[in-house]
MDAnalysis code that builds the backbone (N, CA, C; Angstrom):
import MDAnalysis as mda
import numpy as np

u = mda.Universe.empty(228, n_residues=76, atom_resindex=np.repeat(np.arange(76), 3), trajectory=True)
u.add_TopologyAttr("name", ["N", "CA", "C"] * 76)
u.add_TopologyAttr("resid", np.arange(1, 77))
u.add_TopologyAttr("resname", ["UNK", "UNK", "UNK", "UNK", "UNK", "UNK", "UNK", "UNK", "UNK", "UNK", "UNK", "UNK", "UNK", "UNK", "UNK", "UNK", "UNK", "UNK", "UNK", "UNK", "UNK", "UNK", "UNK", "UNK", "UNK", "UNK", "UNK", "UNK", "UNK", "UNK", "UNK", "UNK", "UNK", "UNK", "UNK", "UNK", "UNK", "UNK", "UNK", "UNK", "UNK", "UNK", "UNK", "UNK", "UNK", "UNK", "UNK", "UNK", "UNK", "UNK", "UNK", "UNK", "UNK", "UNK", "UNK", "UNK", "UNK", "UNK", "UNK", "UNK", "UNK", "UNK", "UNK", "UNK", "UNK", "UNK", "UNK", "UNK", "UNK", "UNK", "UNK", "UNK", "UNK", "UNK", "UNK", "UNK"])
u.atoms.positions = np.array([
    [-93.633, -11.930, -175.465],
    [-93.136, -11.052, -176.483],
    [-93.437, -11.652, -177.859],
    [-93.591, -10.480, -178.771],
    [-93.636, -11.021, -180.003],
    [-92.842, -10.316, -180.822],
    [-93.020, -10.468, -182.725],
    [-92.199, -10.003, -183.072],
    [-93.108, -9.833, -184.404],
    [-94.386, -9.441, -183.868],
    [-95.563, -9.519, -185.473],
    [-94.907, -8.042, -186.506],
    [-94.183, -7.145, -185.631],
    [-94.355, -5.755, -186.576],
    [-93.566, -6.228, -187.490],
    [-92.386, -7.079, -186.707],
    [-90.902, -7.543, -187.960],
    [-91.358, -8.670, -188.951],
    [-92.323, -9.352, -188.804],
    [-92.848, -9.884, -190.234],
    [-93.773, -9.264, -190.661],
    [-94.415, -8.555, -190.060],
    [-95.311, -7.472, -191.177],
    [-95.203, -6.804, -192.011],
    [-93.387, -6.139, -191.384],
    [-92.248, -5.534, -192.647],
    [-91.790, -6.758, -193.421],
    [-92.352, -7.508, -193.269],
    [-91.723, -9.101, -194.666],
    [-92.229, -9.431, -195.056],
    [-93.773, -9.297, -194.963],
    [-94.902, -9.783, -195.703],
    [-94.306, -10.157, -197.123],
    [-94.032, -8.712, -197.809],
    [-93.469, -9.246, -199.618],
    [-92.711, -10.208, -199.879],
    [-91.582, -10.217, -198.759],
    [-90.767, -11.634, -199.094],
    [-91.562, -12.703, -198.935],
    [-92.488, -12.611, -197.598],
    [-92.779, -14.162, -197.155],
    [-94.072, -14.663, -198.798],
    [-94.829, -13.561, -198.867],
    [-96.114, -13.892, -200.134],
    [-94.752, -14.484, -201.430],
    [-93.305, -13.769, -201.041],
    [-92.480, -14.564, -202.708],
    [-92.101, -15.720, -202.283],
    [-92.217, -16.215, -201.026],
    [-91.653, -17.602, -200.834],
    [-92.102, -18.704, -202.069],
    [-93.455, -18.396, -202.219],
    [-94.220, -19.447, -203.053],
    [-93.968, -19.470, -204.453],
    [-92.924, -18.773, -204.946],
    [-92.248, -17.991, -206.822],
    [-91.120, -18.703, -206.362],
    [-90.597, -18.906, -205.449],
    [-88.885, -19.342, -205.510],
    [-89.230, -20.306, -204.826],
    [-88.130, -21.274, -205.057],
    [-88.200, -23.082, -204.380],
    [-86.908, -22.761, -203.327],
    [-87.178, -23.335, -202.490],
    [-86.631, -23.512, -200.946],
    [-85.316, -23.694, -201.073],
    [-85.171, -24.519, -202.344],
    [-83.762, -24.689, -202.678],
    [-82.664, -24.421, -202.799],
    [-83.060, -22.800, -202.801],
    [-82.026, -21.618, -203.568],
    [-81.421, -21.255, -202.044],
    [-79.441, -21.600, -202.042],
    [-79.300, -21.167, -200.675],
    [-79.242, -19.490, -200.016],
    [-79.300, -18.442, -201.325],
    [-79.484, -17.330, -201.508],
    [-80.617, -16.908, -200.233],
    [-81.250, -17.426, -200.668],
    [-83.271, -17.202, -200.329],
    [-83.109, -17.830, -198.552],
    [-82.454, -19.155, -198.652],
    [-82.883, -19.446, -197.196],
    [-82.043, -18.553, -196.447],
    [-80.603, -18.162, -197.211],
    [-80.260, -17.415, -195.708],
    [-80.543, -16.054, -195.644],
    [-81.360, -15.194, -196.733],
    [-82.393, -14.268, -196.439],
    [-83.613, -14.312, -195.840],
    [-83.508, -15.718, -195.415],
    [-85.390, -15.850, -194.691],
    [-84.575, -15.963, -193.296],
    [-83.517, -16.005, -192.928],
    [-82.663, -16.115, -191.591],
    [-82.169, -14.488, -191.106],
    [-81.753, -14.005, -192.045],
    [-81.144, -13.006, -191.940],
    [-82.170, -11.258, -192.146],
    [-83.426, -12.129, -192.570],
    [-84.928, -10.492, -192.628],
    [-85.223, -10.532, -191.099],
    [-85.535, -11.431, -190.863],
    [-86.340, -11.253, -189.498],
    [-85.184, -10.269, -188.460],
    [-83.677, -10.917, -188.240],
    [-83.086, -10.356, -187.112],
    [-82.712, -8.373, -187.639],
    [-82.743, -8.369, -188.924],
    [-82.632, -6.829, -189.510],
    [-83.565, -6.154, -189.383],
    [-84.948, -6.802, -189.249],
    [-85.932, -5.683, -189.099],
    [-86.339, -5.540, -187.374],
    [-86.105, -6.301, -186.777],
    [-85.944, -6.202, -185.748],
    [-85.364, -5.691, -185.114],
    [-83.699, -5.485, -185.532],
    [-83.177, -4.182, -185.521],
    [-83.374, -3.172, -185.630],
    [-83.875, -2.945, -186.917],
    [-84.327, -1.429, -187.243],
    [-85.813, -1.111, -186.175],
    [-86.272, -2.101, -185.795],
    [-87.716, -1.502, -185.139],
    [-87.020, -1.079, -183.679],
    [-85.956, -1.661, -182.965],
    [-85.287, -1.465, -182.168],
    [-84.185, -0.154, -182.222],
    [-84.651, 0.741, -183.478],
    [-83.492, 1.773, -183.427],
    [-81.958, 1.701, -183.332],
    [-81.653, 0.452, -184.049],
    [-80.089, 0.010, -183.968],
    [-79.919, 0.069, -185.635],
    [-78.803, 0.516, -185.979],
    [-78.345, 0.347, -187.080],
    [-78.068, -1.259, -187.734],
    [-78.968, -1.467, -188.817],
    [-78.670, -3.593, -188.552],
    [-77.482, -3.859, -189.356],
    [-76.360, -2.980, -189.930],
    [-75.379, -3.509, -190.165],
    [-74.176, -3.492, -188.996],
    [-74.622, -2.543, -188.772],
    [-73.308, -2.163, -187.490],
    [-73.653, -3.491, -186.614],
    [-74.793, -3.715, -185.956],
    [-75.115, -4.629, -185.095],
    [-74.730, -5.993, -185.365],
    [-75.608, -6.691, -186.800],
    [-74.813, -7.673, -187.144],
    [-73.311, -8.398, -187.855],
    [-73.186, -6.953, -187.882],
    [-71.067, -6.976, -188.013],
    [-70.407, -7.683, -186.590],
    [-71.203, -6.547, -185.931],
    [-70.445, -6.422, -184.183],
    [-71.029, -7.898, -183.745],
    [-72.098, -8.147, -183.601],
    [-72.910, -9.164, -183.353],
    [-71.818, -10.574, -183.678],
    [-71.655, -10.864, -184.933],
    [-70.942, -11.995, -185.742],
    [-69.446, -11.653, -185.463],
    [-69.154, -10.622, -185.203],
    [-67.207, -11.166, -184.445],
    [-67.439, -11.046, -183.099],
    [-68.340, -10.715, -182.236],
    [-68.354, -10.806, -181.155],
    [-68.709, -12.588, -180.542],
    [-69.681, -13.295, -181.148],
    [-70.598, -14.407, -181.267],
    [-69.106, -15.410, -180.890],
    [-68.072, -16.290, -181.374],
    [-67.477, -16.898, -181.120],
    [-66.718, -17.027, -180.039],
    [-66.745, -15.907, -178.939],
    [-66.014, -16.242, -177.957],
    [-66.678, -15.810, -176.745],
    [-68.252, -15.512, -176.970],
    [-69.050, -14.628, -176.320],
    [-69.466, -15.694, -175.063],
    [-69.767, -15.804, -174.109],
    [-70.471, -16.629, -173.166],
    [-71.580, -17.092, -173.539],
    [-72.485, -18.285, -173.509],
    [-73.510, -18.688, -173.341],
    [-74.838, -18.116, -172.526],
    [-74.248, -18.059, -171.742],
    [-75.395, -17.248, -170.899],
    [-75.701, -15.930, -170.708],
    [-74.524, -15.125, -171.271],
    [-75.015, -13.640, -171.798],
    [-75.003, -13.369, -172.703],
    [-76.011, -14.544, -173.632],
    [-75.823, -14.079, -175.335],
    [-76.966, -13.031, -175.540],
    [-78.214, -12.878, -174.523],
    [-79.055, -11.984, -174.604],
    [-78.317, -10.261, -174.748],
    [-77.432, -10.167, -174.051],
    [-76.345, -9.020, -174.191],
    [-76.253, -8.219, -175.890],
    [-76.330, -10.072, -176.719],
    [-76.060, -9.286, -178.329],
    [-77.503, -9.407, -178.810],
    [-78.613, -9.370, -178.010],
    [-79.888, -8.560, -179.125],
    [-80.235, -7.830, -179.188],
    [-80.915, -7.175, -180.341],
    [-80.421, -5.585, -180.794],
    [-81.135, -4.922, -179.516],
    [-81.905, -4.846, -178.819],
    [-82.858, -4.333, -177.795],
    [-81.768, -4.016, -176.852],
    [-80.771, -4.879, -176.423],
    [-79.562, -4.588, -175.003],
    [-78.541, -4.623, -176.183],
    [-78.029, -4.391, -177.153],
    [-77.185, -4.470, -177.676],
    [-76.373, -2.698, -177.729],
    [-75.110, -3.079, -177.259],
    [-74.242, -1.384, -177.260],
    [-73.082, -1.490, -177.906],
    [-72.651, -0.661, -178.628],
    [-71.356, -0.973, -179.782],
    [-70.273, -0.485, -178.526],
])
């Protein structure tokens, strides 16, 4: 599996990486947080609903059915 379409939709961010310094914690946790949203959206999931549900679900969730919360098998 890959995931080329969801950085293809990021291209603009990834070409601004090189204008902004790594530094900014703004920026890194938007270079964390583009990839799993567009991936969403290419998956036909709404990416706020998902990563709402996603992040209060995450702390008490099992280990071994964390595949359960990606947006692809993911059900509200």
């Amino acid at each position: 599996m890959d995931n080329n379409a969801a950085e293809l939709s990021m291209l603009a961010v990834v070409l601004g990486r090189r204008i902004i310094p790594s530094s900014v914690p703004r920026w890194a946790a938007r270079r964390r947080l583009l990839p799993m949203i567009e991936t969403a959206k290419l998956n036909g999931v709404d990416p706020q609903a998902w990563l709402a549900d996603t992040l209060a679900r995450l702390p008490d969730h099992k280990i071994n059915r964390i595949d359960k919360l990606l947006p692809w098998s993911w059900r509200q």
